[in-house]
N, C-alpha and C positions, 0 to 999 in steps of 0.2 A: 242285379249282379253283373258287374262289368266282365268281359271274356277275355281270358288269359292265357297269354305265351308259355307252356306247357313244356319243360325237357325232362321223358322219360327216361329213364336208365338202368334197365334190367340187368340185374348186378349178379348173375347166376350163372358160371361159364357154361352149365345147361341149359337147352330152349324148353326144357320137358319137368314139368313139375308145378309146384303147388306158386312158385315164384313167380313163373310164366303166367298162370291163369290169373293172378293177381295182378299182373302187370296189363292183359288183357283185359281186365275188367275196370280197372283205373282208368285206360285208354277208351275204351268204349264210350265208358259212361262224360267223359269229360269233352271227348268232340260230339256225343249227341247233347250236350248242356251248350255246345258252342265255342270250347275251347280250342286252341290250334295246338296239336300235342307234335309234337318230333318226339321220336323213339329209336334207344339205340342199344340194340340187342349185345351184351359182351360176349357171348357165344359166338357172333358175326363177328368181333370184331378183330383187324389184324393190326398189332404192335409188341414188340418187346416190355413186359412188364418191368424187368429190369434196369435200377441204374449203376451202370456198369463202374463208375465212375464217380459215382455220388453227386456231390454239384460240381466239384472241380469242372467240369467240363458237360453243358449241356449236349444231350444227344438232340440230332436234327427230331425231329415229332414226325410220325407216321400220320396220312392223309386220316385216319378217323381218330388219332386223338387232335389233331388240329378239327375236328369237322367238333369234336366234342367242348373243346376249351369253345367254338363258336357259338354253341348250341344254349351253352352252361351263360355266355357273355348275354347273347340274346334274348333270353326267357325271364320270366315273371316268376315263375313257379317252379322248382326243381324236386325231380322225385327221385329218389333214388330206392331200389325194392333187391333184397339181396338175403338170401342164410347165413344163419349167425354160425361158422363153423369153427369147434374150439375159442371159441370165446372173442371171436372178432368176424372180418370181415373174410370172404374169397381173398386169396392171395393175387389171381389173377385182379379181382377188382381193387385190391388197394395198388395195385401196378397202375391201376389208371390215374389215377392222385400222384404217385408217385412221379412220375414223368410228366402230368398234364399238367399240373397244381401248380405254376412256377410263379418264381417274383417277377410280378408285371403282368399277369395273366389275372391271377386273383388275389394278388397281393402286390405293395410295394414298400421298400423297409423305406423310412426316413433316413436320410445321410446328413451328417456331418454338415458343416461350411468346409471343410477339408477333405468331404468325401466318403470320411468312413462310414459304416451303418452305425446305427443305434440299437436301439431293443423295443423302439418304438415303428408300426407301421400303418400304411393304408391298407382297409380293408376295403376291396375295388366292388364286391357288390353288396354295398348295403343299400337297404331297399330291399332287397330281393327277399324270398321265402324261400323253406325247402321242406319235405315230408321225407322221411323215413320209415318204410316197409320193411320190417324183419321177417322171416320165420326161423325159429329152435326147433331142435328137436328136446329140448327139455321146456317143462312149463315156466314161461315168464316173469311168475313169482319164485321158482327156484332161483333161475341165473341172476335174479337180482339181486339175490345173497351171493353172489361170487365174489371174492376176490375184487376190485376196482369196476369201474365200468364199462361193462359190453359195448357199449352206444358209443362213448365218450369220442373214440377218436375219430369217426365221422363226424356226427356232433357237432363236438368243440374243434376239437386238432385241425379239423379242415373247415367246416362249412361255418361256424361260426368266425372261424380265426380269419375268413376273406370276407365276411360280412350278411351272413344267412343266417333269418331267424329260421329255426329248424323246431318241429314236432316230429315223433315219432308213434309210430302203429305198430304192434310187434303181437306175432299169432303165433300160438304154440301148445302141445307138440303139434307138432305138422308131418309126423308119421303116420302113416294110417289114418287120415283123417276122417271120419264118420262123414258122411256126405250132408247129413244136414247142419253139421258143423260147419263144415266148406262153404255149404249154401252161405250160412248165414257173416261168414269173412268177408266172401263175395260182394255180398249186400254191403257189407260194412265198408271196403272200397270204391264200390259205386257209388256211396255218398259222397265220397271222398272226393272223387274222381267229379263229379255232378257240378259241386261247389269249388272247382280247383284249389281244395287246399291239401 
């Protein structure tokens, strides 16, 4: 098994919880397999989630969503591990997509001979892979009767849509979690983490 360029991304604006310990044990187990993981806590991190402006006018990028767009350009394997809250993602962490995700970073549209866009684009990392880490606090087989889907706009919207084949792992409820329950999620990431995918 060849060793892989690892960008963790702890997508919990909390460092403390069942998020964290998974994100730890992915980490672990993936540089004791040999992998090079970079890890970038959202809890740590500082930038305006906000686009103030929509695209009309891009905001200058703060030093860790630039270290991030780096991080995402650089790696093999992208992990992203975050709570499913009301039926999507951290608002703070889709602020990170929102402002880092731009055309030319991980996308670029096809134009015109006259310049204009299309509907057609490049997807700047294909090639690449990505994992998906959820926790609910509802069981996984409920939210999957909800309404549309929970996953999709990571998924598709983003990682798919710049060129990431993407899997997802999703543990729930993750309130109260019985310890040997834990244990055994635990384990189930350090596979993960073990084989970098």
């Amino acid at each position: 098994m060849a060793a892989k360029k690892i960008f963790l991304l702890l997508g919990h604006p909390d460092k403390v919880g069942m998020c964290n310990d998974l994100a730890d044990a992915y980490e672990r187990s993936a540089k004791a397999a040999g992998h090079t993981v970079d890890r970038m806590d959202l809890s740590k991190m500082q930038f305006d989630p906000i686009m103030h402006q929509g695209y009309r006018a891009i905001q200058p990028l703060e030093p860790d969503l630039v270290r991030f767009q780096e991080l995402v350009k650089g790696c093999d394997h992208f992990v992203v591990i975050h709570p499913i809250w009301w039926v999507g993602m951290p608002a703070l962490l889709k602020g990170v997509f929102d402002r880092a995700w731009l055309p030319g970073s991980a996308f670029r549209y096809i134009k015109t001979s006259a310049g204009a866009r299309t509907i057609f684009w490049h997807r700047l990392f294909r090639g690449k892979t990505a994992r998906i880490i959820v926790t609910s606090g509802t069981q996984p087989l409920l939210v999957r009767f909800l309404p549309g889907n929970v996953n999709a706009q990571l998924k598709w919207g983003i990682l798919w849509f710049a060129g990431f084949k993407t899997r997802t792992t999703w543990f729930g409820p993750a309130e109260n979690v019985p310890e040997e329950k834990k244990a055994h999620w635990i384990q189930v990431v350090e596979k993960l983490g073990n084989k970098g995918i």
